[in-house]
N, C-alpha and C positions, 0 to 999 in steps of 0.2 A: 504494500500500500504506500502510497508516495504519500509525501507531507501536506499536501494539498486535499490529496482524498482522506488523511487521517484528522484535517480540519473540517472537513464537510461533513463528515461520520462524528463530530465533536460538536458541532453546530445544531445537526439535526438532535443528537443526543439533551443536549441544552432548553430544546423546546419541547423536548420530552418533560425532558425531569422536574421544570418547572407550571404553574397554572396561570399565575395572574404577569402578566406584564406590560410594561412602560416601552414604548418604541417610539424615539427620538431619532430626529434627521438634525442637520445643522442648522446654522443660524442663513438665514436670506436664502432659502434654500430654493434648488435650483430645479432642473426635471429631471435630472437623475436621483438627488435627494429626496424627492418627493413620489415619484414614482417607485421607488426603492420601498418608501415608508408604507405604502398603501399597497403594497406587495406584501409586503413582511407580515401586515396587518392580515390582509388573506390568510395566509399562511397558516397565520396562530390561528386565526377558526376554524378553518380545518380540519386542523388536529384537536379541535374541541376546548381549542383556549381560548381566553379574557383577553383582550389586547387595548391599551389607551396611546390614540397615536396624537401626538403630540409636538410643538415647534415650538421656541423660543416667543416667538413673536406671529403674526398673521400669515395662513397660506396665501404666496401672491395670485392674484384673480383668475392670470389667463392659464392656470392650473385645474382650474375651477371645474373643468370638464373631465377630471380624469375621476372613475368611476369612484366612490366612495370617502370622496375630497371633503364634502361635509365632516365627515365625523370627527378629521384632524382638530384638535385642540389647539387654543391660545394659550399657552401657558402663562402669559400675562396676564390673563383674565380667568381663570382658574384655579380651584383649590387642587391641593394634591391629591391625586386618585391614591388607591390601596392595588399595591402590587408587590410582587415578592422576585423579581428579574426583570431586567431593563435591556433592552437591545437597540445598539446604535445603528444608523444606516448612513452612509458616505461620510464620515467623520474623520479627520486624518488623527486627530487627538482630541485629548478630553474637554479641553478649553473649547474646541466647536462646536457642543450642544449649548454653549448659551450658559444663560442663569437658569436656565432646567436643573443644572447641577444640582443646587440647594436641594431640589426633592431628593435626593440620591444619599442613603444611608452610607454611612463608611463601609465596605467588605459588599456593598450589596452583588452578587452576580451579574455580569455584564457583557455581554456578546455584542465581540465589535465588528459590523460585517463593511467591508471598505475595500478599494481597488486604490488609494493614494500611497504613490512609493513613499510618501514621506509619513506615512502611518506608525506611531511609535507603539504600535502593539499594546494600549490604554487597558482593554476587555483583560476579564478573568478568564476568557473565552474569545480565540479569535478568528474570525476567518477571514483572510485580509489575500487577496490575488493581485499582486502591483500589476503585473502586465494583463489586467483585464480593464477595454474599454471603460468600463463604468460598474458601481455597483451594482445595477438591474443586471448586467452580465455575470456577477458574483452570485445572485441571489438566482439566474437559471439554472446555475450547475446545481443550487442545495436544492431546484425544485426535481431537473432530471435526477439528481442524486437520491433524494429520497421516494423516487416516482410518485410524484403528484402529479395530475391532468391541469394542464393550465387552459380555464376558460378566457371568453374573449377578454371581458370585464381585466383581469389579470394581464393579460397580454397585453393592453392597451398602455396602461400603467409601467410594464417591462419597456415595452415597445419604445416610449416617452424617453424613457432614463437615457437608454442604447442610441436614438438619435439625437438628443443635447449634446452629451457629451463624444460622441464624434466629428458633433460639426454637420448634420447633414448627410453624415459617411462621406465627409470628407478631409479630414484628419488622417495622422498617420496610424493610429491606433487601431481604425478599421481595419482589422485580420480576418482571415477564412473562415473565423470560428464567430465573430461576429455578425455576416452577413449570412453564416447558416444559423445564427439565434435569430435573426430578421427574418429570415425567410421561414423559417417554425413557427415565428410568430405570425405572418402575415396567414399562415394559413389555420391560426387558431382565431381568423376573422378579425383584426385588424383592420382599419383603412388607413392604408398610408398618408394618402393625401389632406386629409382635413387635420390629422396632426401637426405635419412639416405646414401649411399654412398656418395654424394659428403658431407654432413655436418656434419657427425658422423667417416666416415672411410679414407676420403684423405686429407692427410698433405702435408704439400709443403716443400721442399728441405730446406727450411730457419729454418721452425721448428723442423725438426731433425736436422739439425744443434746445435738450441737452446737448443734443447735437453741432446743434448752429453757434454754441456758446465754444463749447469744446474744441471744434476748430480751428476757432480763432486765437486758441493757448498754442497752437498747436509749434513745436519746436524741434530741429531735427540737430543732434550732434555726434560726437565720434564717428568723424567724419562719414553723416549722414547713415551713420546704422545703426544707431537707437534715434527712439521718435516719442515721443510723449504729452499728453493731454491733460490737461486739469480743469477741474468740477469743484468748483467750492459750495459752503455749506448757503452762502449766498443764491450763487446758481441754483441748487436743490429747490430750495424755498419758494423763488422765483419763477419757477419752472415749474411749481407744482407736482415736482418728481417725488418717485418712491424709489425704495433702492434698487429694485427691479427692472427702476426706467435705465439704471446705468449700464444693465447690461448688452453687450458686444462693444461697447463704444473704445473698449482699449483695440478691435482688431482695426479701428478707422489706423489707427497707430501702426501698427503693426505691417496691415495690409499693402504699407506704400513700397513701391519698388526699390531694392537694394537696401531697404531695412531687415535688423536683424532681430531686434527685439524693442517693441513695443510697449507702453506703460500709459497706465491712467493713473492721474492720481487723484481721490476723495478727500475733497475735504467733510469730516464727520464733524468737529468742532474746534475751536481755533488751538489747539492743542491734541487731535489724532485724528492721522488721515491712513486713510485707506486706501492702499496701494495693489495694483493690479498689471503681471505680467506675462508676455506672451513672449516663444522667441519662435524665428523660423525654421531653423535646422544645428546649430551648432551649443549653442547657449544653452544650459543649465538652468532654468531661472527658477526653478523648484532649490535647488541650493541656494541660489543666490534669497530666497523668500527665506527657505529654515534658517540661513543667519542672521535673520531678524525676526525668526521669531513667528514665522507664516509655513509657509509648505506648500503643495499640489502636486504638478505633475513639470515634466522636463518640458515640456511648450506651452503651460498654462500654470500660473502661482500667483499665490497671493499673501500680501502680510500687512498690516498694521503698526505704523512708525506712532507710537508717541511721543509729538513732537509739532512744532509748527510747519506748514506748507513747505517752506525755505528749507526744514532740518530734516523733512522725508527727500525733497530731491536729492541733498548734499549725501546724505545716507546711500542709499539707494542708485544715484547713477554711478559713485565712488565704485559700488561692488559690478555695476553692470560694465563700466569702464573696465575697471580691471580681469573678468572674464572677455572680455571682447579681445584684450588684447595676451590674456594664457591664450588665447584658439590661435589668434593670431603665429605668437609665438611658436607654437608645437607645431607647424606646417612647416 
């Protein structure tokens, strides 16, 4: 049994051996976090268990259609439910559930199911696949693994996770094993098409807003192969945006010709901004995020400077500089 299948047979064991549980996704969470959570939720019923699915803060809207999206909790506006194991979904570490933490006993069991290389192994219990697309990719294998029938309802929800986090399937990360979970899925009645339109092609009034503002920060250096954008808490406000409206706006960044890697920077309040990285082929930028304290993956990361607008660039392009010019170097 490889250590993969000896995690899967540890995970599925896990949802045996406990009854009541807390199933948390991360903070601002995303369609693989979300679809992941209401998966996992599936799952425990299934097997004839209690499940409270749960977010730091508000599910964002255009989620709203994925089947059983109501039931996810605000935990801002909620008492603590009664559960005896807690199961994470897309979480690289413990600090990304949020202030859900607080509900969480010390020693309580915790199953951390995640696909980020920079996963520090949090759970009591882990099943973590770095080179898998996405969580909803993680959470196919424990459904094939423990032969569960996946309805449409489910698959939609999988389905969701698997095209955010490739991009469309068009990321590097789209492997064979990928587009045969796509294609299983599609035929457990899926429509492709009204997902990738609402989650890939409709934006909302707020993020072209952000947009128009964003570009004009818009700044290119090392010679012309970092690029980067800033969003202040101004902008937000003005814009009517939610944190949600920010997303894609680091790949306006990214996406310009003979750049290398890409950056938005957020400002959250005049002392922590939030920082967001992409690179195209050479760049690390998941290292360059965990040495401050963020994570993700090698062509998408993210971390949180605090600090002022002025002390996240000084920060942050210092480390992207200096990888630019290690690659540089080693050719």
């Amino acid at each position: 049994m490889s250590t993969y299948e000896a995690s899967l047979a540890s995970a599925a064991a896990f949802m045996e051996r406990h009854e009541r549980f807390l199933v948390i996704n991360h903070v601002n969470p995303d369609g693989d976090a979300t679809g992941s959570l209401l998966g996992t939720g599936w799952l425990l019923r299934q097997l004839g268990k209690q499940a409270v699915l749960v977010n730091e803060g508000s599910t964002p809207e255009k989620f709203g259609f994925l089947p059983g999206a109501e039931q996810i909790i605000n935990a801002s506006r909620a008492e603590k439910p009664e559960f005896d194991a807690v199961i994470t979904c897309d979480c690289a570490d413990f600090a990304r559930i949020g202030d859900v933490k607080e509900w969480l006993p010390l020693g309580m069991p915790l199953l951390n199911i995640d696909h980020h290389p920079t996963n520090d192994l949090f759970g009591t219990d882990n099943l973590v696949r770095t080179d898998a697309a996405a969580t909803a990719e993680v959470l196919y294998d424990l459904l094939t693994y423990m032969k569960q029938p996946i309805p449409q309802e489910m698959a939609v929800c999988l389905y969701t996770g698997l095209l955010t986090d490739t991009g469309g399937f068009r990321y590097s990360n789209t492997t064979p094993h990928v587009m045969e979970m796509a294609s299983a899925l599609l035929a457990c009645g899926v429509e492709p098409a009204p997902i990738a339109e609402r989650m890939l092609e409709t934006i909302t009034k707020a993020h072209v807003r952000l947009l128009q503002r964003a570009l004009q920060t818009l700044v290119l250096r090392d010679t012309d192969q970092t690029a980067y954008l800033t969003i202040t808490a101004a902008d937000m406000e003005q814009c009517g945006a939610q944190n949600d409206d920010t997303e894609g706006l680091v790949n306006y960044a990214r996406n310009i010709e003979g750049v290398e890697v890409g950056i938005l920077y957020k400002e959250v309040a005049s002392d922590k901004v939030k920082v967001s990285l992409r690179s195209r082929s050479i760049v690390d930028v998941a290292a360059i995020a965990q040495s401050i304290g963020g994570g993700g993956h090698v062509r998408a990361a993210g971390c949180t400077v605090h600090g002022t607008l002025a002390d996240a660039k000084q920060i942050v392009e210092q480390k992207v500089s200096a990888a630019l010019a290690s690659q540089e170097a080693s050719v």
